[in-house]
C-alpha positions in Angstrom: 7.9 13.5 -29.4 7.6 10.8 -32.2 10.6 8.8 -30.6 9.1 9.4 -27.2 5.9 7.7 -27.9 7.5 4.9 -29.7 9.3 4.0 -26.4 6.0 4.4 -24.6 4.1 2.0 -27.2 7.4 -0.7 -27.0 7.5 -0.5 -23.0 3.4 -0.9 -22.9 3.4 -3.8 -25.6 6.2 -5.6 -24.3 5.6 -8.9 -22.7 5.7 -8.9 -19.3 8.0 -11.0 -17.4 8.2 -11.8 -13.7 12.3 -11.3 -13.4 11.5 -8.2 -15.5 9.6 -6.6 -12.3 10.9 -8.6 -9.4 13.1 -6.8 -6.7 15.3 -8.6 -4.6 12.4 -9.8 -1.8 13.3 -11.5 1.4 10.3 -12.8 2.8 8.9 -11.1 5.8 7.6 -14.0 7.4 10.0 -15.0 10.5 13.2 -16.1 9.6 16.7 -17.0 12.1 18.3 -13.4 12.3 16.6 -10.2 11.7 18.0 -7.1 13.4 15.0 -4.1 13.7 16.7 -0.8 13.4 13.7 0.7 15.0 14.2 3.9 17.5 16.0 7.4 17.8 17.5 8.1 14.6 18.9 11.9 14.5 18.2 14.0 11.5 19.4 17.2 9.4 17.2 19.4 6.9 18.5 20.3 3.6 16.4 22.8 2.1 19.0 24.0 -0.5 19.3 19.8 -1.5 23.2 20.2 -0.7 23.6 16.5 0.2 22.8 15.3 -3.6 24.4 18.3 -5.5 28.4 18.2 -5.7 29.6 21.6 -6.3 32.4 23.9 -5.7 34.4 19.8 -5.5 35.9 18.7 -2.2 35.6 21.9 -0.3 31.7 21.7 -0.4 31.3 18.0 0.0 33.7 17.7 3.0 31.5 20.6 4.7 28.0 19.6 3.1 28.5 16.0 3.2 30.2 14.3 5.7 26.4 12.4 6.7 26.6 10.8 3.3 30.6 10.1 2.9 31.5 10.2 6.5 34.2 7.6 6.3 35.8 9.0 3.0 35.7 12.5 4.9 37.4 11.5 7.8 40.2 9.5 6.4 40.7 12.5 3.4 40.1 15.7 5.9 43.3 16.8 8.0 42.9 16.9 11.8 41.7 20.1 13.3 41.2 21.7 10.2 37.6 20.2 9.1 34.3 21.5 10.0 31.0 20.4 8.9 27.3 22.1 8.8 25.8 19.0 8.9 27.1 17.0 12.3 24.6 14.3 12.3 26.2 13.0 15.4 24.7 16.1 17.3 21.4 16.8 15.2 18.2 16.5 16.5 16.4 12.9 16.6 12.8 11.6 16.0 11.3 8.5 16.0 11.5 6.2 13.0 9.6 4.8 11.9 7.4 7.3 11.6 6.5 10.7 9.1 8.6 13.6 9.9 5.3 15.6 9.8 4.1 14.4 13.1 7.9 15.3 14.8 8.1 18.2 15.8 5.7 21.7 14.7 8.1 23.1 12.8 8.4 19.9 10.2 4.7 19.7 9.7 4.5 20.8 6.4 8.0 20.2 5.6 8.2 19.1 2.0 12.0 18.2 0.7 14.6 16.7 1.9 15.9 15.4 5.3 19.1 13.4 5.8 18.2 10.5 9.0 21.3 8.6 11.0 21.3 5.7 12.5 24.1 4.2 14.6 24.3 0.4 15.3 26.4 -2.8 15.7 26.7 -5.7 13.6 27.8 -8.4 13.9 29.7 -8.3 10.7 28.8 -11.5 8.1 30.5 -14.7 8.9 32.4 -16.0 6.2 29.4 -17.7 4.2 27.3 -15.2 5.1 24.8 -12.1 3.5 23.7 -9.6 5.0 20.8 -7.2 3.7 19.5 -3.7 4.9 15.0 -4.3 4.1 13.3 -1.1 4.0 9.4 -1.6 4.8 8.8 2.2 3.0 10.3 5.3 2.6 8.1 8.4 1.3 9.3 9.1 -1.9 12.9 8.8 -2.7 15.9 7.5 -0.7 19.7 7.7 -1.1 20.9 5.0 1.1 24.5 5.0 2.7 26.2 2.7 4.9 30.0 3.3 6.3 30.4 5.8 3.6 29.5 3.6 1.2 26.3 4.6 -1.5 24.7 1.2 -1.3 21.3 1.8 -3.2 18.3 4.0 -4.0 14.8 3.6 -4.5 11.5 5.4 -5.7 8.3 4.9 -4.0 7.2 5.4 -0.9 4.6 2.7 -0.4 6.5 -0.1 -1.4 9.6 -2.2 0.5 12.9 -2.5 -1.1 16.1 -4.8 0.0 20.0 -3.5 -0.2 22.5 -6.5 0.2 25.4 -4.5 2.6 27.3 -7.8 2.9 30.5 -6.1 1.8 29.7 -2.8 3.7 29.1 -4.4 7.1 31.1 -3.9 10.1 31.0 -5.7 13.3 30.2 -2.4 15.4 30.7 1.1 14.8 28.5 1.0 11.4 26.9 4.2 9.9 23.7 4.1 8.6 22.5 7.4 6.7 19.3 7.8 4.6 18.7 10.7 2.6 14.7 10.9 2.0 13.0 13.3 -0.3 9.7 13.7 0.0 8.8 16.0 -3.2 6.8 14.7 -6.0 6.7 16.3 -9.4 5.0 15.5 -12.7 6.9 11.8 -13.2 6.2 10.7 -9.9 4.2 8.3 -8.6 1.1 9.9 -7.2 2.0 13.2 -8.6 2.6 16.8 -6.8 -1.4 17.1 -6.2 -3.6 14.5 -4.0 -6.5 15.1 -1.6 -4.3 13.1 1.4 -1.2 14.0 3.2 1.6 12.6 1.3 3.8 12.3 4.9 7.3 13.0 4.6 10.4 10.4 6.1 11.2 6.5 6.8 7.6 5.1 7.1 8.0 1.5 7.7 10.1 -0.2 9.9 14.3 -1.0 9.0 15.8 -4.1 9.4 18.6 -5.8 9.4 18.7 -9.3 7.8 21.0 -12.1 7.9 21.0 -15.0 5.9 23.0 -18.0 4.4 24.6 -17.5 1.1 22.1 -19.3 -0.6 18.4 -18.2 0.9 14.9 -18.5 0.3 14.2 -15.4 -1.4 10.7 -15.9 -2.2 8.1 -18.4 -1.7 4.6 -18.5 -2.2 1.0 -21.0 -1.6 -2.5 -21.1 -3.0 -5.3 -22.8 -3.5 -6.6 -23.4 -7.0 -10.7 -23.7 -8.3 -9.5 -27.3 -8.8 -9.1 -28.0 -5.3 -5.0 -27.7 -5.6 -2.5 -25.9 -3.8 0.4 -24.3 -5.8 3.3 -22.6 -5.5 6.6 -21.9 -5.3 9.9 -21.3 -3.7 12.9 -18.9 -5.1 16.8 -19.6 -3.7 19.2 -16.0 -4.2 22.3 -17.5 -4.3 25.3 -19.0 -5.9 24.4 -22.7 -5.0 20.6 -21.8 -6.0 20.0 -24.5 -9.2 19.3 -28.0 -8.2 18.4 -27.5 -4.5 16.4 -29.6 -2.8 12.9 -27.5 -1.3 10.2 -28.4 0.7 6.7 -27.1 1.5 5.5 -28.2 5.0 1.8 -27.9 6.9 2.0 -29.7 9.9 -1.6 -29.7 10.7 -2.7 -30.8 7.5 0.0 -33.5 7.5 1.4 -32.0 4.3 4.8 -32.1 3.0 5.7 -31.6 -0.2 9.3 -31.5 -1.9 10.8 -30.4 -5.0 13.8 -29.2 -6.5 15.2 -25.7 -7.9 16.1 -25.6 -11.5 18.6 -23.9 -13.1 17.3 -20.3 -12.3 17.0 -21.3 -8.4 12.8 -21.5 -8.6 11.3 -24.8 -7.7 7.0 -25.4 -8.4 4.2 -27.2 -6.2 1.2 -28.5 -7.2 -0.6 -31.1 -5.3 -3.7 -32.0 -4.1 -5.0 -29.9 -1.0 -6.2 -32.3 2.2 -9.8 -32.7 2.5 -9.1 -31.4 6.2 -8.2 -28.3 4.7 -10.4 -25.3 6.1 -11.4 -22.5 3.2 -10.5 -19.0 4.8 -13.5 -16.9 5.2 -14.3 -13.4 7.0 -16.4 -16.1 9.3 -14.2 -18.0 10.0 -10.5 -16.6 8.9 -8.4 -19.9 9.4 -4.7 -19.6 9.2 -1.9 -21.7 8.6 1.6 -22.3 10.2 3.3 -23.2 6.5 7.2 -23.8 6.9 9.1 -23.1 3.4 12.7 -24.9 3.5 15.7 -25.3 1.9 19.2 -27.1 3.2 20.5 -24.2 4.5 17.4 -21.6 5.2 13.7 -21.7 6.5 11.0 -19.1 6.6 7.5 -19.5 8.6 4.5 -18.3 7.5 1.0 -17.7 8.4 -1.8 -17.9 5.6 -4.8 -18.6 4.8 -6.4 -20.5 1.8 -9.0 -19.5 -0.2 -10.2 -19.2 -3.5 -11.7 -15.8 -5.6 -13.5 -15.4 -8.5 -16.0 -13.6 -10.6 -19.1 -15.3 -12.4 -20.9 -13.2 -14.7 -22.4 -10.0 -12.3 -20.9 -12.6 -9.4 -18.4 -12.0 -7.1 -17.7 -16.0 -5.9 -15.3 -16.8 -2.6 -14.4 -19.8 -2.4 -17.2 -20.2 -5.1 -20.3 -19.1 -3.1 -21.4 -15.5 -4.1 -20.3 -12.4 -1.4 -21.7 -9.4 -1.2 -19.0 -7.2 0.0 -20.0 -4.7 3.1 -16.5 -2.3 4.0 -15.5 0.9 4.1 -12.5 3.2 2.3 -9.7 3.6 5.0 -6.1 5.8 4.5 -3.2 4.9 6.3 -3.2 7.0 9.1 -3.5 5.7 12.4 -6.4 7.0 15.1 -5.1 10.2 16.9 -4.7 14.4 16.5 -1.3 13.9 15.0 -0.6 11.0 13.7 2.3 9.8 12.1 1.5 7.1 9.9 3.5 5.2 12.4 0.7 1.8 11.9 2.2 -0.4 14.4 0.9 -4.2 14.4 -2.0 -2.2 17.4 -2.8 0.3 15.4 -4.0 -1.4 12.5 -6.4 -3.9 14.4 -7.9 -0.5 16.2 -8.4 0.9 12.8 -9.8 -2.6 11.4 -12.1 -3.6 14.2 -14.0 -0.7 13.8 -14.8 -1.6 10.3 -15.2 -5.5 11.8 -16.7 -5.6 14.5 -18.1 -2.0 14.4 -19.7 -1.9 11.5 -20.4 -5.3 11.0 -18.2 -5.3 8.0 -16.4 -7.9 5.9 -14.2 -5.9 3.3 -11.8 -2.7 3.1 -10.7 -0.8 0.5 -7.1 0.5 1.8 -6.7 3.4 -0.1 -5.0 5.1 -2.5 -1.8 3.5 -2.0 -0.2 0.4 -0.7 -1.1 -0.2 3.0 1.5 -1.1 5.2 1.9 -5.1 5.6 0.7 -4.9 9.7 -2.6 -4.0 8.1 -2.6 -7.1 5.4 -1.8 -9.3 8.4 -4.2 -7.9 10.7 -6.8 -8.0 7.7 -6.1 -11.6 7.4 -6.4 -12.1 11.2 -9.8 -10.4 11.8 -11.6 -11.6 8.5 -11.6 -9.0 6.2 -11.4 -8.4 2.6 -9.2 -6.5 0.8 -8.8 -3.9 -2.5 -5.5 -2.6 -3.0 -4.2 0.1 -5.3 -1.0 1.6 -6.0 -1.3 5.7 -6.6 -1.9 6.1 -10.2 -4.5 9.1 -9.0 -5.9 12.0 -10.6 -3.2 12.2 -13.6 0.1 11.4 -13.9 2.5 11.9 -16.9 0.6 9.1 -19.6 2.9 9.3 -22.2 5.9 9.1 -20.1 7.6 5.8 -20.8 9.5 5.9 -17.8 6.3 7.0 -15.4 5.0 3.4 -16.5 8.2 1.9 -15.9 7.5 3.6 -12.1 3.9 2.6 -11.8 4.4 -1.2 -13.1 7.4 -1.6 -10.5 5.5 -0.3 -7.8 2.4 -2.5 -8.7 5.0 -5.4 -8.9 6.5 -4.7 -5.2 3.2 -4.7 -4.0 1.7 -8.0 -5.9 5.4 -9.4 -4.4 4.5 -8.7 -0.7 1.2 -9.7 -0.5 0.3 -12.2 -2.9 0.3 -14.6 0.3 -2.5 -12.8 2.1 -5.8 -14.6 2.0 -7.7 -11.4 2.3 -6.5 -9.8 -0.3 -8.6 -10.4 -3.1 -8.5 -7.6 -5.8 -5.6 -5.0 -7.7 -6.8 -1.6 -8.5 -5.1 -0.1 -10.7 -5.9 3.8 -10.4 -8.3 6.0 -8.9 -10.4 9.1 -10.6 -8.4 9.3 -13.8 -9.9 11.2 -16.4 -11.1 9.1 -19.7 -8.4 10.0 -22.6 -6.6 7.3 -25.1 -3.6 8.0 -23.5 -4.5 7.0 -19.7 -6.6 3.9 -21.1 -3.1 2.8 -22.5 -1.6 3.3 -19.5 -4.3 1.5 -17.2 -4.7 -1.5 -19.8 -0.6 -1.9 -19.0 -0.8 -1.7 -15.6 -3.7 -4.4 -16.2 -1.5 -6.4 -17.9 1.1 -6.4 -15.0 -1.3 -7.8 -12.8 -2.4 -10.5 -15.0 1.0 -11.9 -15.9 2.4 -11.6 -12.3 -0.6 -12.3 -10.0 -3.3 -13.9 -12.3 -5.5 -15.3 -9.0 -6.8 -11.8 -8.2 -9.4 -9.9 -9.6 -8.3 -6.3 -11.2 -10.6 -3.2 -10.7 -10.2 0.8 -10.5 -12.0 3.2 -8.9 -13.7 5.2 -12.5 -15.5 8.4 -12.6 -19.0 8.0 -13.8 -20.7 10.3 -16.6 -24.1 12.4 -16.1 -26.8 13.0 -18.2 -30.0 14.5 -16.8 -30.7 12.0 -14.2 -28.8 9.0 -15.6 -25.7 8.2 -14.4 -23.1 6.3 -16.6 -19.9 4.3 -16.8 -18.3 5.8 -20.2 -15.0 4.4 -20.1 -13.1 1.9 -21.9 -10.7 0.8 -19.1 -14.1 -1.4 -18.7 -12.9 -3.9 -20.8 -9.1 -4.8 -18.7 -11.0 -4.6 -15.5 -12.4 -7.8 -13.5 -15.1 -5.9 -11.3 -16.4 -2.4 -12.3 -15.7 0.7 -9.6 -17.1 4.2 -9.3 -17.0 6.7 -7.3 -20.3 9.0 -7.0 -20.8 12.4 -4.8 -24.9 12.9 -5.7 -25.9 14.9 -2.5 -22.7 16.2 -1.8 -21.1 18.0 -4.7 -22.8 19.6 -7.1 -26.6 20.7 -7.5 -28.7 17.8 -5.9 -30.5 17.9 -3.3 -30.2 14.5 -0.7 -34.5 14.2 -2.2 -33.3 14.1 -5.6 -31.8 10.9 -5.3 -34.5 9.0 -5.3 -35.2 10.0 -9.0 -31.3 9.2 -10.7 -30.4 6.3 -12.7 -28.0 4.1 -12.9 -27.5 2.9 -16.4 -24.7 1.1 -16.5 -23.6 -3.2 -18.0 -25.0 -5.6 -15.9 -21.9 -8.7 -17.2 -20.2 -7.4 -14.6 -20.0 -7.0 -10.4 -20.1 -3.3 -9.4 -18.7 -1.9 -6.3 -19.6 1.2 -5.2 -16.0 2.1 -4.2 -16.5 5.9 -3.1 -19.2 7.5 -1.5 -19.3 10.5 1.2 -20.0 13.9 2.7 -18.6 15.7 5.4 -19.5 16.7 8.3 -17.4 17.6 11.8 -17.9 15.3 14.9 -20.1 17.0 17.3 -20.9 19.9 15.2 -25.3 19.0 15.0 -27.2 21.4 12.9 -30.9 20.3 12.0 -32.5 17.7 12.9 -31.9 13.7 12.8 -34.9 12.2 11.6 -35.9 15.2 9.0 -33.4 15.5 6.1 -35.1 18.7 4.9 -33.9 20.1 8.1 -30.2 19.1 8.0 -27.4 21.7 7.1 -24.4 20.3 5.2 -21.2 20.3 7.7 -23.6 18.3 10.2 -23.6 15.1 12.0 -27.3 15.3 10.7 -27.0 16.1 7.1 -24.2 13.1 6.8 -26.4 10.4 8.4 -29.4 11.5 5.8 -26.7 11.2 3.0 -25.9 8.2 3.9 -29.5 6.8 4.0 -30.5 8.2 0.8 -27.1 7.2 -0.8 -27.8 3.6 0.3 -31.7 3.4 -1.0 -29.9 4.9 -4.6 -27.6 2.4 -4.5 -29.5 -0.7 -3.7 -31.4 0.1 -7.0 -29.1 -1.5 -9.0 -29.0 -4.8 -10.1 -25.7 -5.9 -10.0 -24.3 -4.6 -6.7 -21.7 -6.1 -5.1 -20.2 -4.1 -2.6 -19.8 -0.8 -1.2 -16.6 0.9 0.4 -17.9 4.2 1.4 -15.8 7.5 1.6 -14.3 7.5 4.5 -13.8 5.2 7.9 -12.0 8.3 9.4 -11.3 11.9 9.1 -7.9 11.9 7.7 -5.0 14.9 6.7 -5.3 17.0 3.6 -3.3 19.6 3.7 -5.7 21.2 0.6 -9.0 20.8 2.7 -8.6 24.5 4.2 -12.0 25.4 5.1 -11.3 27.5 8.4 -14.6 26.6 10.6 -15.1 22.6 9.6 -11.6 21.2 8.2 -8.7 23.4 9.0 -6.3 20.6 7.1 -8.9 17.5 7.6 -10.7 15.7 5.3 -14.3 15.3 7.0 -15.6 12.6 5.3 -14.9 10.2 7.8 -17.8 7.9 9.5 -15.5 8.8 12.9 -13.3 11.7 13.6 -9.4 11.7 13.9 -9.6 10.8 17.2 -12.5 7.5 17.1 -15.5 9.8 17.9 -17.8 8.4 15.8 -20.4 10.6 14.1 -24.5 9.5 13.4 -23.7 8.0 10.2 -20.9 5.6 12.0 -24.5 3.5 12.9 -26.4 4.5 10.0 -24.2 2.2 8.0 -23.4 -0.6 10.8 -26.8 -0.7 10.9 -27.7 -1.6 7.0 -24.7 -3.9 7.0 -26.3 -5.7 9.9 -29.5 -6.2 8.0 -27.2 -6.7 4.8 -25.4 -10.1 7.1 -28.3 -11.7 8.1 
């Protein structure tokens, strides 16, 4: 135990260093030659987990495992004499990507493991040459094979990861196998309990990447309080030191060069145009920025902007925002969806919080969104709070449940630190005040700071009750940028909506407060009391969720350092552990809409003190 803790306390204290953290990256802007390996892959189950357990030697894994080591099962087995339980070639297929859950009835509440094929051509690399399998997400842990070959695994299924297959690559005929397990335990990253569906299976798109032997790995652009832009471009590569770079804005004019030093990564920093346009949720301008090297180029589009706080100020581009959003899961509109959020389904979802209810901010919750939805925030104008899944409790004294957490915060800082929109890190969600978490939170704090320190860093915290006084007690306060809490007055627990009127918020004033969670439910079309008379409202109604909302609001408003509110929830969303049999049946009916986009009395209640709120 003693030993155990000393390895936490080293790992926590340590320094943190951006090579310590950073994957392998490979920009997702558009580059030459990308390959998607969207479509029909064909899948097996393996609820006894024989794909990743050896036993019995050769006569198991030649029967049990010719999807992972087809080609070494082939060339070993003797003709006519082989047979295989898992024939991946004949299986069953689904559409990836996209959660098993949604596939077929059977699968929908599938958790394990399920071994996914996918059959394509090259072309194999051309001498000078990489090639690089980019996984977008896969939910939680995948074994990756290719031609027989084990190329890589990862943990996390929020976050993308990159495989170079350069050596495994064959013109045609190649064999792409994924094993993906979706359990979660007590070291894992959320843990085995959430109030969401965890969805099973290969997430995110696949793709294929080509590139020259010396790439652009990484490149990044901002604008600074002092009026500068600054950044950066990484090569990956054997000819990476001493490598002329360049930085190009054709409609500002601007072209800046540098070169790599002797770790590949070259540094900008000059003065931004006076044409330059601040990116707002107004008026959310975007630019076409080319990052070059001699042999690669990757085009970008982004916005620039500035964030900051100032005292109980939350300052864009210096001027102080009030931010008006909503909490929203990844789960796209529909009766069984898939968490398939194609480039569509993300503007559906983020136009009703735009343009429906006249908002300007959206807390993409609990986990890393998929990058369609940073883009399509950054399109539409809206900001953004994102948190990686340190929710409820995990494993605090678990050195290597850190080690998880800070990687996955690292993948996600890596992605989309070049999103205008984004403007804040949370770093966990309801996590119950003890010595031990604070340690862990203040790490994860630290993380952010040393690898993205032009954010602001917040987390959702629970809030302490005394009589009628409502307080913050918790000394994560002192890592976080803008405070967060979550509140449920009116909903759970004793109060009646009329007894809101008469809480208090006593909470420090030195810094903005967002209101990040606030909710009941109710079922779309299910009306029970009467709209304009709270006293006559049953919970589980349209009716009863509209009052909530309007006495939530007048509670809220009450305190003096209010900077935004991201109610619970834009939709109704899976939860497997939401089980009431009349009003949930597996949904989580906190949502301002149901599954499908119906949206319930409250949907207005809210556009409507936003529109008061933007005027």
């Amino acid at each position: 135990m003693i030993r155990h803790l000393i390895a936490w306390l080293a790992l926590a204290a340590a320094p943190v260093l951006a090579d310590d953290l950073r994957p392998p990256l490979l920009l997702t802007g558009q580059r030459a030659d990308v390959q998607d390996l969207s479509g029909r892959w064909t899948y097996s189950k393996d609820y006894y987990r024989t794909g990743l357990t050896d036993i019995n030697g050769w006569v198991a894994k030649s029967r049990m495992q010719r999807h992972r080591d087809l080609d070494i099962a082939a060339k070993e087995a003797k003709p006519g004499t082989a047979f295989f339980e898992f024939d991946l070639d004949r299986g069953p297929a689904m559409q990836i990507p996209g959660a098993w859950n949604a596939a077929e009835p059977e699968l929908r509440y599938y958790d394990g493991l399920i071994w996914f094929q996918r059959r394509f051509d090259g072309p194999a690399p051309k001498p000078g040459e990489r090639s690089f399998l980019r996984f977008e997400a896969v939910n939680y842990r995948a074994y990756v094979y290719l031609n027989g070959k084990e190329i890589g695994r990862h943990e996390g299924g929020f976050t993308p990861f990159v495989l170079e297959v350069t050596d495994a690559l064959r013109a045609s005929g190649n064999r792409l196998v994924v094993g993906v397990d979706s359990k979660h335990d007590a070291q894992s990253i959320p843990g085995e309990i959430t109030d969401w569906d965890l969805y099973g299976g290969i997430t995110r798109p696949v793709k294929l990447i080509r590139t020259p032997a010396t790439f652009i790995d990484d490149a990044t652009l901002r604008l600074t309080d002092a009026g500068r832009l600054v950044g950066s471009v990484q090569l990956n590569g054997a000819q990476a030191a001493r490598q002329k770079v360049s930085v190009q804005i054709d409609s500002l004019g601007l072209k800046a060069q540098a070169t790599t030093d002797a770790n590949g990564e070259a540094r900008f920093d000059l003065p931004a145009p006076a044409t330059l346009k601040r990116w707002t949720p107004e008026a959310p301008q975007l630019y076409a920025v080319r990052f070059a090297s001699s042999a690669d180029a990757v085009d970008e589009r982004m916005g620039l902007r500035t964030i900051a706080v100032k005292g109980s100020e939350i300052l864009l581009n210096g001027k102080p925002v009030l931010l008006r959003g909503v909490s929203l899961h990844e789960e796209e509109l529909g009766a069984n969806p898939a968490r398939r959020l194609t480039d569509s389904a993300a503007r559906a979802l983020l136009s009703e919080v735009k343009t429906g209810l006249n908002g300007n901010y959206v807390r993409l919750s609990h986990y890393p969104h998929s990058e369609a939805m940073l883009r399509a925030a950054d399109e539409l104008g809206l900001l953004v709070w994102s948190e990686i899944p340190v929710y409820w409790t995990v494993d605090w004294d678990n050195p290597a449940v850190l080690l998880k957490a800070r990687r996955q915060q690292a993948e996600t800082i890596y992605r989309d630190r070049n999103r205008a929109a984004l403007i804040m890190w949370s770093v966990g969600n309801e996590t119950p005040v003890a010595d031990n978490r604070t340690r862990f939170h203040a790490a994860l704090a630290d993380t952010v700071r040393a690898l993205d320190a032009s954010r602001l860093i917040s987390a959702a915290l629970l809030v302490k009750r005394d009589g009628d006084t409502i307080q913050i007690a918790d000394p994560l306060l002192a890592h976080l940028d803008v405070m967060a809490v979550n509140t449920y007055a009116g909903w759970y627990g004793d109060d009646q909506l009329q007894d809101l009127a008469r809480l208090k918020w006593a909470l420090p004033t030195d810094k903005p407060l967002i209101a990040s969670e606030f909710g009941a439910d109710a079922l779309a079309g299910h009306h029970d009391g009467s709209a304009n008379d709270q006293r006559q409202a049953r919970k589980w109604s349209e009716e009863f969720q509209a009052a909530y909302y309007r006495e939530t609001l007048a509670m809220l408003a009450r305190i003096p350092n209010l900077r935004g509110l991201s109610p619970w929830v834009l939709k109704d969303f899976r939860s497997p552990r939401r089980e009431h049999p009349v009003f949930q049946n597996g949904w989580n009916r906190k949502g301002l809409m149901s599954e499908t986009g119906q949206r319930k009395l409250a949907f207005e209640v809210l556009a409507e003190h936003y529109r008061m709120q933007a005027k």
